[in-house]
MINU-343117 format. One record per atom (N, C-alpha, C, CB): residue in one letter; y negated, z, x. Coordinates in steps of 0.001 Angstrom, whole numbers, plus 500000, padded with zeros to 6 digits. Glycine has a CB too. Example, Ala and Ser with C-alpha at 12.3 -4.5 7.8 and 13.67 -1.06 7.14 Angstrom:
2
a505690507800513190/a504500507800512300/a503300507800513200/a504473509046511308/s502250507080512850/s501060507140513670/s499970507870512900/s500598505725514084/
END
This chain:
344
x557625951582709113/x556997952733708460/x555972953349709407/x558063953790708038/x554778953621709171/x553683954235709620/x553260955694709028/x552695953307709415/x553077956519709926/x552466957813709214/x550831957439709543/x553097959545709999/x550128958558708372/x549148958181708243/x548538958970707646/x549111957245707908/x546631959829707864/x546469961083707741/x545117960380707172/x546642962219709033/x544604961567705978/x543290960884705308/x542550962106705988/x543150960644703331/x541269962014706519/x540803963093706484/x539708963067705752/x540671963545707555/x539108964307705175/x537927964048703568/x538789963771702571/x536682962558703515/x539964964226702220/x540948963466701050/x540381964457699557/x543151963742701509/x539589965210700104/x538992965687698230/x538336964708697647/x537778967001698003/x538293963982698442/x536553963443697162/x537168961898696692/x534226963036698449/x535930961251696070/x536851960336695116/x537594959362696076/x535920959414693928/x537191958777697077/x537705957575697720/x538918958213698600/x536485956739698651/x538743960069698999/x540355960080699310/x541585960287698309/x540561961138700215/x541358960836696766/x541699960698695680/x542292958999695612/x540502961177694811/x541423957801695876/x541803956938695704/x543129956217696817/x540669956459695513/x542717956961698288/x543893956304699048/x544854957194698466/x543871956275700771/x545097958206698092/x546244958707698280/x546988958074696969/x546180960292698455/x546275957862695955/x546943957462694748/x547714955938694961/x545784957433693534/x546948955012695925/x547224954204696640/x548455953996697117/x546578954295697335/x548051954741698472/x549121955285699552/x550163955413699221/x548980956387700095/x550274955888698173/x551645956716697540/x552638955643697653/x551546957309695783/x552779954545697026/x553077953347696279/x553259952386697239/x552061952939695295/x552916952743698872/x553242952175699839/x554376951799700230/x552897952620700481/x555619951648700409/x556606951100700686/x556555951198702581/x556575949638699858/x555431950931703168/x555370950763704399/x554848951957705536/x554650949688704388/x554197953308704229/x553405953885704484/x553909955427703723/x552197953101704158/x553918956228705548/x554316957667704774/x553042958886705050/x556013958335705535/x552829959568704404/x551274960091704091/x552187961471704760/x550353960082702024/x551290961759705833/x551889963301706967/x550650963928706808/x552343963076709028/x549331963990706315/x548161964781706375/x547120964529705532/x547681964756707515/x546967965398704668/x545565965179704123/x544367966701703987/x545917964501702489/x543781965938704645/x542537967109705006/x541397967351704300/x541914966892706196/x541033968803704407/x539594969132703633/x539672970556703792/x539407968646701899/x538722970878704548/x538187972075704681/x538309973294703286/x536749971669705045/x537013972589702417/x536869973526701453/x538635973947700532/x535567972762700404/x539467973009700468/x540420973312699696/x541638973238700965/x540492972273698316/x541729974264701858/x543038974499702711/x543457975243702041/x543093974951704067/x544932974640702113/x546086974949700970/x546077975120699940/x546674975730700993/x545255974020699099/x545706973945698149/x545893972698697365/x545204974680697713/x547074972679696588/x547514971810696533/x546768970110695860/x548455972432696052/x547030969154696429/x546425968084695670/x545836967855694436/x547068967426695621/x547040968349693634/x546545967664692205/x546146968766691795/x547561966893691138/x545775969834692160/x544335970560691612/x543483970444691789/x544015971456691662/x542915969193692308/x541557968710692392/x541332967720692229/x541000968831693247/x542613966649692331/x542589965218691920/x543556965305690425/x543321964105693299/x543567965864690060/x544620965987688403/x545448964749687702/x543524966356687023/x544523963446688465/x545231962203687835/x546765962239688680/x544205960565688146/x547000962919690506/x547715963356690819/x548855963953690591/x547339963584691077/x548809964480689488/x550219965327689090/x551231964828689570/x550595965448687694/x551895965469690264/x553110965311690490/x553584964893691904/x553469964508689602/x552212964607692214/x552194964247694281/x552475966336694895/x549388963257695161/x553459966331695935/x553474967162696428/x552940967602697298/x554067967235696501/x551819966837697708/x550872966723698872/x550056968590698830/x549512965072698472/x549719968697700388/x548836969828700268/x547573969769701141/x549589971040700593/x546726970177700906/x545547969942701734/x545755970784702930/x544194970277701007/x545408970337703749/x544908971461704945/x543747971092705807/x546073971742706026/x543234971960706745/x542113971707707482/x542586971547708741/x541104972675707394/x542894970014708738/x543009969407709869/x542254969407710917/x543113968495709678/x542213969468712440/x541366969177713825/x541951968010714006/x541481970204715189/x541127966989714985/x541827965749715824/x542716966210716406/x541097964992716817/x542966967135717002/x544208967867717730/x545209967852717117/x544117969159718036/x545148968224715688/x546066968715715028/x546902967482714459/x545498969644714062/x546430966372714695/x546741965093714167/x547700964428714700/x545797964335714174/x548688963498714379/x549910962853714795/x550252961983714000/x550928963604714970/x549520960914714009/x549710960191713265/x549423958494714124/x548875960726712070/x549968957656713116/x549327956106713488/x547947955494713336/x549978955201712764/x547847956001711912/x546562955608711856/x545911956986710892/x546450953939711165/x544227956784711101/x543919958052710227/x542333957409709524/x543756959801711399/x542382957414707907/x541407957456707383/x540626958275707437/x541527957306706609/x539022958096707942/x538107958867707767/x537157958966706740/x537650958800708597/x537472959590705513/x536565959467704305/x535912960659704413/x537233959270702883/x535058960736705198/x534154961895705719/x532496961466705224/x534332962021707628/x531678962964705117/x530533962231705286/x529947961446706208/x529882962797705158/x528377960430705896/x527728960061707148/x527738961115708150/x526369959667706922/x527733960645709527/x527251961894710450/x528906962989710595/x525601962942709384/x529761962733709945/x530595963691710616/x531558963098711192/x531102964651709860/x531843961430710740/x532326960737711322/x532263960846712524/x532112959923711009/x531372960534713238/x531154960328714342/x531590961482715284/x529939959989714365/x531896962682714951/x531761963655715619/x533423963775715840/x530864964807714927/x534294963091715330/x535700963304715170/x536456961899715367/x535984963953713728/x535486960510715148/x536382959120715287/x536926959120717118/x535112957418714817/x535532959554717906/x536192959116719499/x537535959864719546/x535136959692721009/x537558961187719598/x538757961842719798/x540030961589719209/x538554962912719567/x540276960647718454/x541350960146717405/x541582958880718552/x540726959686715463/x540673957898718333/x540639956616719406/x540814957077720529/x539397955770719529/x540440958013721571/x541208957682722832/x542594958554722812/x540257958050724218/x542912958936721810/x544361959463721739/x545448958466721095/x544357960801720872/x545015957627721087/x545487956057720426/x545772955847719451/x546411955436720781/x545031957146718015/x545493956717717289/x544400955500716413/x546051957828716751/x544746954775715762/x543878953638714941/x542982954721713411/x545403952060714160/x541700953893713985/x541003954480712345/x540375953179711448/x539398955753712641/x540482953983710482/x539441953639709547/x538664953890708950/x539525953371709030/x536964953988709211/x536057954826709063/x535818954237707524/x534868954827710238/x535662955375706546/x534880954494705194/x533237955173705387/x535761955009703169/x533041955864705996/x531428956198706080/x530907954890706348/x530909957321707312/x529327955280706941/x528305954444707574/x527562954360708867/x527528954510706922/x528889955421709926/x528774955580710939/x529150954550711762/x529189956504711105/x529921953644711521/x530407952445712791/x529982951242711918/x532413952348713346/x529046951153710693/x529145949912710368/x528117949034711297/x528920949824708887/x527078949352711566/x526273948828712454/x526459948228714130/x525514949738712390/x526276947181714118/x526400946852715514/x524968947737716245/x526385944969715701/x523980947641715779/x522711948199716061/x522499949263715594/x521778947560715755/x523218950319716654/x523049952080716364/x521566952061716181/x523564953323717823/x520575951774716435/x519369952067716398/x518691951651714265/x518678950974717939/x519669950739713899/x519192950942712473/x519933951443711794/x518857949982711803/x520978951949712515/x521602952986711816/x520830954397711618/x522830953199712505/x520051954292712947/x519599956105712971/x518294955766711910/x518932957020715026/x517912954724711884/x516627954449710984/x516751955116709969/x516344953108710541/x517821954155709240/x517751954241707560/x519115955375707253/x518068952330706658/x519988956012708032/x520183957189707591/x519995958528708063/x521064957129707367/x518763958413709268/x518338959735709415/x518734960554710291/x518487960294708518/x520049959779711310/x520844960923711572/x520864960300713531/x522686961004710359/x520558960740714411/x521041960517715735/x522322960063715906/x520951961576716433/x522910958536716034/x523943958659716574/x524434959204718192/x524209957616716298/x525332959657718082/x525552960517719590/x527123960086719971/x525398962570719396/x528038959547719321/x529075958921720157/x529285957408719241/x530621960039720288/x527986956485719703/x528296955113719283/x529906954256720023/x526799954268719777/x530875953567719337/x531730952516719479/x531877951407718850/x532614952844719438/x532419950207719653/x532115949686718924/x533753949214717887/x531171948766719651/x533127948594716951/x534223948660715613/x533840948098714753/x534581949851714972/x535162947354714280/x535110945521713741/x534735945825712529/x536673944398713680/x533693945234711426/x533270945546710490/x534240945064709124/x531993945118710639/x534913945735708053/x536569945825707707/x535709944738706513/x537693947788707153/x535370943696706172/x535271943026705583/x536732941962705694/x534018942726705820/x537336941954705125/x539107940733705523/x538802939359705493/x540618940743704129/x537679939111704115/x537425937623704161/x536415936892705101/x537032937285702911/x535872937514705639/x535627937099706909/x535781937543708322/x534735936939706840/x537097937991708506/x536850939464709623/x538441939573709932/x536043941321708710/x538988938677709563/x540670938988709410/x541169939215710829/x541633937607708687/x540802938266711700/x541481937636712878/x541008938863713695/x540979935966713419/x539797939479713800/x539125940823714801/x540116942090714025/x536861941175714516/x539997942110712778/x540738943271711776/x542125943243712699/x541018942737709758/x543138942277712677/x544496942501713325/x544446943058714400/x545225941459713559/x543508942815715261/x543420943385716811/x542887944627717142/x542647942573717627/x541961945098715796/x541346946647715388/x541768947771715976/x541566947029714057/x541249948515717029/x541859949725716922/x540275950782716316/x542700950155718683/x539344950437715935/x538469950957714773/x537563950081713941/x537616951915715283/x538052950494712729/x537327949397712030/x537019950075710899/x538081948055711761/x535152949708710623/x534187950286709809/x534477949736707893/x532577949697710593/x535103950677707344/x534664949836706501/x533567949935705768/x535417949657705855/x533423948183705174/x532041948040704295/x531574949282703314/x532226946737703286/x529918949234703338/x529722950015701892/x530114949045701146/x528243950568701405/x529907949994700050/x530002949422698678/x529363948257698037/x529684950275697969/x528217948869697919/x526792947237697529/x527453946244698474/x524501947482698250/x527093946296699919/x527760945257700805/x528669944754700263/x528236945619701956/x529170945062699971/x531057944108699764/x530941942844698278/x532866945897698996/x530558943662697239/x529981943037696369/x528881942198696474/x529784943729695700/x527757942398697327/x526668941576697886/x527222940385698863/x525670942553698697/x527663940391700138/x528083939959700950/x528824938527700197/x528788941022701655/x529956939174699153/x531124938305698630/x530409937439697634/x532415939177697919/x529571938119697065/x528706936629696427/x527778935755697364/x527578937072695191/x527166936027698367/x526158935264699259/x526553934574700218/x525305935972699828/x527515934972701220/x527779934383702396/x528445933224702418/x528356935129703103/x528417932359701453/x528767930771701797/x527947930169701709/x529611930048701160/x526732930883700661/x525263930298700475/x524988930170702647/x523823931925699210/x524733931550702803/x524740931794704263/x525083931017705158/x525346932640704557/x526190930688705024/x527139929642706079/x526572928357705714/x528996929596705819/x526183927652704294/x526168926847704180/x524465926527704309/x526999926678703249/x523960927381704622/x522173927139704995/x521326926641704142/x521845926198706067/x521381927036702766/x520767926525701778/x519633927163700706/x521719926160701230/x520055928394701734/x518608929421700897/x518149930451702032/x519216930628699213/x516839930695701806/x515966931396703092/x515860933012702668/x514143930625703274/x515586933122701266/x515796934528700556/x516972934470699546/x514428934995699727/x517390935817699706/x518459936035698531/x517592937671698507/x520651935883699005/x517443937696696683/x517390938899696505/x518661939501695543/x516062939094696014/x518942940707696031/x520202941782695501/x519576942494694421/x520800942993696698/x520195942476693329/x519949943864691897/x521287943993691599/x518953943422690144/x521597944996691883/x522758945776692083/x522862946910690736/x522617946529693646/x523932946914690337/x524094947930689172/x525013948717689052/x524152947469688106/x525199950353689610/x526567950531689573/x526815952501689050/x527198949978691381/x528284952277688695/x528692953504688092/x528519954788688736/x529929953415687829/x528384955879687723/x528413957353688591/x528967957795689747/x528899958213687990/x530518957173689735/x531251957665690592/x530932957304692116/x532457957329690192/x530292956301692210/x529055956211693471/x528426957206694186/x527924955674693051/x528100957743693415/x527049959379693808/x528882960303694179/x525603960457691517/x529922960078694301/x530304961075694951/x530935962562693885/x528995961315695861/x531674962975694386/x532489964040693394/x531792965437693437/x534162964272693904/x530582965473694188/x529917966784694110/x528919966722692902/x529152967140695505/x528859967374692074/x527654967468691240/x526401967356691857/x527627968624690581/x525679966441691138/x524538965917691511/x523603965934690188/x524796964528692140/x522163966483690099/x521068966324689447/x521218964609688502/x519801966501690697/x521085964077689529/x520715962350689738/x522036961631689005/x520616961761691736/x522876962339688976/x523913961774688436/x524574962337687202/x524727961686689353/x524012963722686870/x524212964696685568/x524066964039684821/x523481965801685239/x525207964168683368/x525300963258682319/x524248962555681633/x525855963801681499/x523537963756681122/x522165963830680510/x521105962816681079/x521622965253680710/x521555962989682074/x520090961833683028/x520431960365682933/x519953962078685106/x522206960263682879/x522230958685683099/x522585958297681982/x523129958060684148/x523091958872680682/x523272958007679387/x522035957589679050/x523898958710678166/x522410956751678498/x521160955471678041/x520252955555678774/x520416955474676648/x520196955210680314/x519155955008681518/x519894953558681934/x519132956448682944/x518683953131682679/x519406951834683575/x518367952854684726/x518977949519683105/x518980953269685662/x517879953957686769/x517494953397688003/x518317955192687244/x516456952731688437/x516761951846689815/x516302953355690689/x515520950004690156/x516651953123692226/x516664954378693074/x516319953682694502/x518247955285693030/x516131954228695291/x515665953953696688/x515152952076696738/x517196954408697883/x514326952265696292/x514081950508695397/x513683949374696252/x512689950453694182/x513310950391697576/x512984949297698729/x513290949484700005/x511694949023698852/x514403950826700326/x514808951182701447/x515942951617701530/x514158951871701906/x516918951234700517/x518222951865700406/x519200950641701877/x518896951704698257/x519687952434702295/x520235952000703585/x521295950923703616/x520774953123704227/x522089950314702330/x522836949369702108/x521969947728702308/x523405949745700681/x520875947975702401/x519892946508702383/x520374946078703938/x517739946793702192/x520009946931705052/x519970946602705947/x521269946208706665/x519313947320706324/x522420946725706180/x523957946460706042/x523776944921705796/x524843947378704690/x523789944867704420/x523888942845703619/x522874942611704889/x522887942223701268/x521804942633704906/x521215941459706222/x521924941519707468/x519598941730706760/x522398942644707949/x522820942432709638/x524483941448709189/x523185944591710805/x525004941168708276/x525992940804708194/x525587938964707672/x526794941911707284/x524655939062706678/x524233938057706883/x523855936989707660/x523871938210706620/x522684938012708278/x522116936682709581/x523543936482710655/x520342937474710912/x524316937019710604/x525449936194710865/x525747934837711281/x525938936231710036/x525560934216710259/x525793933124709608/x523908932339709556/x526679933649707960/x523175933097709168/x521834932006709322/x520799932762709387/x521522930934708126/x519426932483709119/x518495933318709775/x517831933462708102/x517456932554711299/x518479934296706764/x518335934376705806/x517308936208705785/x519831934003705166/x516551935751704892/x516082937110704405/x516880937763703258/x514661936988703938/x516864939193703136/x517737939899701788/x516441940588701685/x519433940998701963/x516499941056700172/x516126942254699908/x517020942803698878/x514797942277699571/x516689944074698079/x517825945240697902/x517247946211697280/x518460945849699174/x518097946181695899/x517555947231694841/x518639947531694064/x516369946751693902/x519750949033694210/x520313949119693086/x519794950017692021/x521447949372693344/x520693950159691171/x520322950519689908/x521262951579689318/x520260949332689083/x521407952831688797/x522518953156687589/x522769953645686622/x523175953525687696/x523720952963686139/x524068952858684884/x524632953209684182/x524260952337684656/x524823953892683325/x526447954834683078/x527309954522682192/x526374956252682648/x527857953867683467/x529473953555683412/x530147954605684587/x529848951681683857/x531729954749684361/x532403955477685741/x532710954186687106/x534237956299685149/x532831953207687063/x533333952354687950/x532581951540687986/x534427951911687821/x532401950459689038/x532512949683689119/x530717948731689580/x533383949643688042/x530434947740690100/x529409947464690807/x529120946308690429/x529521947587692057/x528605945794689755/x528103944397689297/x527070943639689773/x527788944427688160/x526592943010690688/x525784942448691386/x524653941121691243/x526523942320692114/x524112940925690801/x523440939638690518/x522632939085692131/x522195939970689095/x522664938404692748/x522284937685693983/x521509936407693271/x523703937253695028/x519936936307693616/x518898935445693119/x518921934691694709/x517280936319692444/x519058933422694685/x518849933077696041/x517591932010695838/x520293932439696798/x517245931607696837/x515866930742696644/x515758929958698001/x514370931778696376/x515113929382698294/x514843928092699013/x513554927808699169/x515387926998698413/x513106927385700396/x511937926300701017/x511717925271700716/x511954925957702095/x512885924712700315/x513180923271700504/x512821923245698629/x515120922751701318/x511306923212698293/x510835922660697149/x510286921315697023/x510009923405696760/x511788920625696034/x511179919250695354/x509764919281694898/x511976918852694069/x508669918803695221/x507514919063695096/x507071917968693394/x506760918689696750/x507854917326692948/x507546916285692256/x508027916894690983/x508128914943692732/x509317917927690746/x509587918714689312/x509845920133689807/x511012918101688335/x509169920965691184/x509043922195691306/x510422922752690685/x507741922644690681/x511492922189691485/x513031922719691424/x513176922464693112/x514338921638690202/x514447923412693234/x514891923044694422/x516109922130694446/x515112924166695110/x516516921681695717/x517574920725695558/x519119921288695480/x517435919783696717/x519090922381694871/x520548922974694573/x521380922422694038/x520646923920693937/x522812921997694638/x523224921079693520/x524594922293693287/x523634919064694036/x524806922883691736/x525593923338691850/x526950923314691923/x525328923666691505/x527498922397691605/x528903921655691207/x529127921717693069/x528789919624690122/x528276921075694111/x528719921468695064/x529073922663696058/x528343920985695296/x528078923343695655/x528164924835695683/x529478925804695370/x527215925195694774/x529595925359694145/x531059925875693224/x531842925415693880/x531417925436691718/x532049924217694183/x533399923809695593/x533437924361696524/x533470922577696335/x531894924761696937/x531960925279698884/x532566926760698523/x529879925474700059/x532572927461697363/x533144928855697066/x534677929050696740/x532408929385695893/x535437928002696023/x536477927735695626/x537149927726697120/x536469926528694693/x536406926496698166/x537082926097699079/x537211927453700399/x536368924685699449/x536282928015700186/x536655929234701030/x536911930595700662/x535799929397701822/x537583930411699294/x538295931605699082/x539378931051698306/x537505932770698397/x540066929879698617/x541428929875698196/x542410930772698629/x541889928803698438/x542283930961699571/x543679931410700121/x543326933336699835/x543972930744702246/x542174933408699452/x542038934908699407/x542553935697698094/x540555935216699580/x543316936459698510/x544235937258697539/x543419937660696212/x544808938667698301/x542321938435697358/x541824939413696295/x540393938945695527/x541589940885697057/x539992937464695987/x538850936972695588/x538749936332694502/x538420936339696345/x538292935787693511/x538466935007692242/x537182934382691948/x538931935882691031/x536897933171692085/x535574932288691626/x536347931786690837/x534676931244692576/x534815932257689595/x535278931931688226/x534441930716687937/x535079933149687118/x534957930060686887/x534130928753686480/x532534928700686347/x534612928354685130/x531906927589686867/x530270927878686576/x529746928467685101/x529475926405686735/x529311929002685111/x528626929676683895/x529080930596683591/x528524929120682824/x530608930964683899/x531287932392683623/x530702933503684251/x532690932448684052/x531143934368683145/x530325935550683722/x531398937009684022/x528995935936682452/x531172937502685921/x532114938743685738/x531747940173684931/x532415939156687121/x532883940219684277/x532623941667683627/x533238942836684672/x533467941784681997/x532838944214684565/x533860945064685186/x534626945269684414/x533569946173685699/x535185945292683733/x536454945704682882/x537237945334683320/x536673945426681699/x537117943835683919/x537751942926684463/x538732943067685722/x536869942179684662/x537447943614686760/x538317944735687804/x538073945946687798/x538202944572689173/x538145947205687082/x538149948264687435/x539677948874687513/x537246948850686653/x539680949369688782/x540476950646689195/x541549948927690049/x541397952163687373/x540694948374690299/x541615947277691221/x540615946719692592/x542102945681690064/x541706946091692983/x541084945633694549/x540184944259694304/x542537945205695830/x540074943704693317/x539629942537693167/x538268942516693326/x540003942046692076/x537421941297693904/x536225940752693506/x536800939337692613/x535191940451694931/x535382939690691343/x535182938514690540/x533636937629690902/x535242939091688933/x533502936746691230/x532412935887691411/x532276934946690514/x532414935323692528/x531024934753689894/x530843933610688702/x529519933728688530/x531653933800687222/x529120932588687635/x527771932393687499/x527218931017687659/x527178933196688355/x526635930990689235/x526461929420689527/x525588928791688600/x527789928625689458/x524070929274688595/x523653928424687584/x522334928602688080/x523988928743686044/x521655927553687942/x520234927312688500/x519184927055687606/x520204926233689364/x518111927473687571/x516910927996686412/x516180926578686742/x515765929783686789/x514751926614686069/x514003925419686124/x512883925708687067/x513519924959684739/x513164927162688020/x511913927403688866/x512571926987690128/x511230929009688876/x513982926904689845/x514856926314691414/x515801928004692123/x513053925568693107/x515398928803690970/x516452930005691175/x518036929853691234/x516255930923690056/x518802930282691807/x519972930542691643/x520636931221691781/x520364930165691837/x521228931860690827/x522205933058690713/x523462932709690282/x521757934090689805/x524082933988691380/x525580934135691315/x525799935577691499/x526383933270692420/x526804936234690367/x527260937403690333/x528231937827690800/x527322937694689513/x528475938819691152/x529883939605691710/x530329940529691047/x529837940242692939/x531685941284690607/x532291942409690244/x532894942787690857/x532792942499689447/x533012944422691421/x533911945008692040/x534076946220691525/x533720945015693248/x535122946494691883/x535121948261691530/x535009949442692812/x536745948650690752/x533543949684692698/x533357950679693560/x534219951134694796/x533274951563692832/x535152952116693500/x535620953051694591/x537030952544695158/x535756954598693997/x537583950915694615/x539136950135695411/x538147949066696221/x540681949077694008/x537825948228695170/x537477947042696607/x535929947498697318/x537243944970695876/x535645948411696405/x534168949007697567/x534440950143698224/x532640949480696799/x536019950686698099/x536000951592699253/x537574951451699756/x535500953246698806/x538656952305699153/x539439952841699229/x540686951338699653/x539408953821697968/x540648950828698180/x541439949196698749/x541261948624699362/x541592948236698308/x540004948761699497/x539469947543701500/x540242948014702313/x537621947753702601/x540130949182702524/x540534950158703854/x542176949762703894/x540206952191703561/x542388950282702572/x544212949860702772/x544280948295703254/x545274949962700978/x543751947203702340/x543749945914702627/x543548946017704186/x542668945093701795/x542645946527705109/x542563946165706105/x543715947031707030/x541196946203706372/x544401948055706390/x545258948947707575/x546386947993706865/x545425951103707567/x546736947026705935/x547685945869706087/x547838945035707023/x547584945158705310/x546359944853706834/x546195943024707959/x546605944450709532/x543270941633708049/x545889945288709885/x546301946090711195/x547278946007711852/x546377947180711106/x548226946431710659/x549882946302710757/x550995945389710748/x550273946794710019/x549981944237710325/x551216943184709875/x551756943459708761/x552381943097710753/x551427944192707962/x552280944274706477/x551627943322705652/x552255945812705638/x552231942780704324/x551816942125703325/x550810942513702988/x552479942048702462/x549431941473702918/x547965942062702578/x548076942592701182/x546697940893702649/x548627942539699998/x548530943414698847/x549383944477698343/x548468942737697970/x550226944328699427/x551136945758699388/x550629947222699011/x551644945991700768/x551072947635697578/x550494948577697219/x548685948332696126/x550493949254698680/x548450947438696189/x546810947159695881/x546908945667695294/x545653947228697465/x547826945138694654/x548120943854694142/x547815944171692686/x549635943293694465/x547462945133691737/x547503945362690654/x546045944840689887/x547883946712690635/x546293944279688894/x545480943554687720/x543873944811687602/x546798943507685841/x543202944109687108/x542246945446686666/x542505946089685469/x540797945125686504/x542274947249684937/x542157948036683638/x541010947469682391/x541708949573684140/x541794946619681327/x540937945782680496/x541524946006679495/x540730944402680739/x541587946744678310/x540012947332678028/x539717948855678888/x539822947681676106/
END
């Protein structure tokens, strides 16, 4: 048994560990923090809650005693509170966008903000990241787009077969966050498809530093939204150099492709490659830890696309984090977060 403290637990992704958390078997919840609502109780602000006895308070690192502590804080405040947790030994897990970068310097780029206590910290992706994740004593987890981006591309990546991949990303309100927002007011997003930061959204530069990883691939990066409440649907266009010059296709062969994806996500719990031509819906996973991947199909200009589904705020935020404070611990990776998606 581990105690374990959320701090930021108002907003949706600490709403989501705790609903989580709860259901832990391995995991006993000693703190959940937030300024604006000290003392008062949980499920007056998370309501799907009823019946959790939890109370908020306004936790300090001082005030903390715990094993491990989620930081679902904003950008930029992270940072101001992860060192003091880490050299007191306790383990984090950042869900901001403060430790995802190995290169503090494009971090300060594309969100604006001076980092001032850079560490470094294993980036909480599991399907590729497992073996650094166990040894973690801080580990970033992925944004959102990333996770869904990443999980459709990176075997293309590994397997060196395309030079650009472009991202069109499509995803629900609950993205924008539990504060009322203009940009996200009802009125604005029914019947909109809205694209937003269309050529500099700070998630682009995330999918490439994780990418070139693996090969010396270009991304680019455009989401979109849509109004739905959940969930992130991804289309990944990948493309190639390597043009058959004689029927202006490339040499994609997909049937092999579809194996190289099968073959490296068998063993993954939460991953699912679906048959070529299938297509993921979110319905499929919302309010679950799952990615769905499908698609696999190549045009007559030598395009190829493959889609992803996730749901935002579990496998693009909240269930990673748990998934990865599993692998941390040695507990069963779906403990607590093994559940089907919500269909219909």
């Amino acid at each position: 048994m581990i105690d374990v403290t959320i701090i930021g637990a108002s907003g949706y992704t600490g709403g989501e560990l705790i609903r989580l958390l709860e259901k832990h078997e391995k995991v006993r919840i000693t703190g959940v923090s937030s300024r604006k609502y000290d003392g008062e109780a949980v499920y007056k602000v998370h309501q799907n809650l009823r019946g959790s006895d939890l109370v908020f308070k306004n936790l300090k690192p001082e005030d903390i005693d715990a094993d491990l502590v989620f930081t679902a804080t904003p950008h930029g405040y992270s940072m101001k509170i992860v060192p003091e947790l880490v050299e007191s030994g306790i383990k984090v897990i950042d869900l901001s966008g403060d430790y995802r970068f190995r290169d503090f310097s494009v971090y300060e780029k594309y969100y604006g903000l001076k980092h001032t206590n850079p560490l470094d910290a294993v980036y909480g992706l599991p399907e590729i990241y497992r073996s650094d994740i166990k040894k973690a004593t801080l580990v970033a987890n992925p944004g959102c787009f990333p996770t869904g981006a990443i999980l459709s591309s990176f075997v293309l990546s590994k397997m060196g077969i395309v030079d650009r991949l472009v991202f069109d990303s499509k995803t629900g309100v609950s993205g924008g966050g539990i504060s009322p927002n203009e940009a996200f007011h009802f009125p604005n997003v029914y019947d909109n498809v809205n694209p937003y930061n269309i050529v500099g959204h700070r998630h682009g530069p995330e999918i490439q530093e994780e990418l070139k990883e693996f090969s010396n691939v270009l991304v680019s990066f455009t989401p979109h939204l849509v109004p739905v409440i959940r969930g992130i649907l991804t289309t990944c266009h990948g493309f190639s150099n390597n043009i058959n010059k004689s029927n202006d296709v490339t040499d994609f062969n997909v049937e092999d492709i579809h194996e190289e994806y099968k073959k490296q996500f068998k063993d993954e719990i939460f991953v699912k490659v679906l048959d070529i031509g299938e297509i993921p819906k979110l319905s499929s996973v919302r309010g679950s830890n799952f990615a769905h991947i499908g698609g696999f199909e190549v045009d007559e200009t030598g395009r190829l696309v493959i889609i992803s589904a996730i749901d935002n705020l579990v496998k693009g935020a909240s269930g990673q984090a748990i998934h990865n404070m599993n692998i941390m611990f040695g507990f069963k990776e779906d403990e607590s977060i093994s559940h089907y998606g919500l269909a219909p």
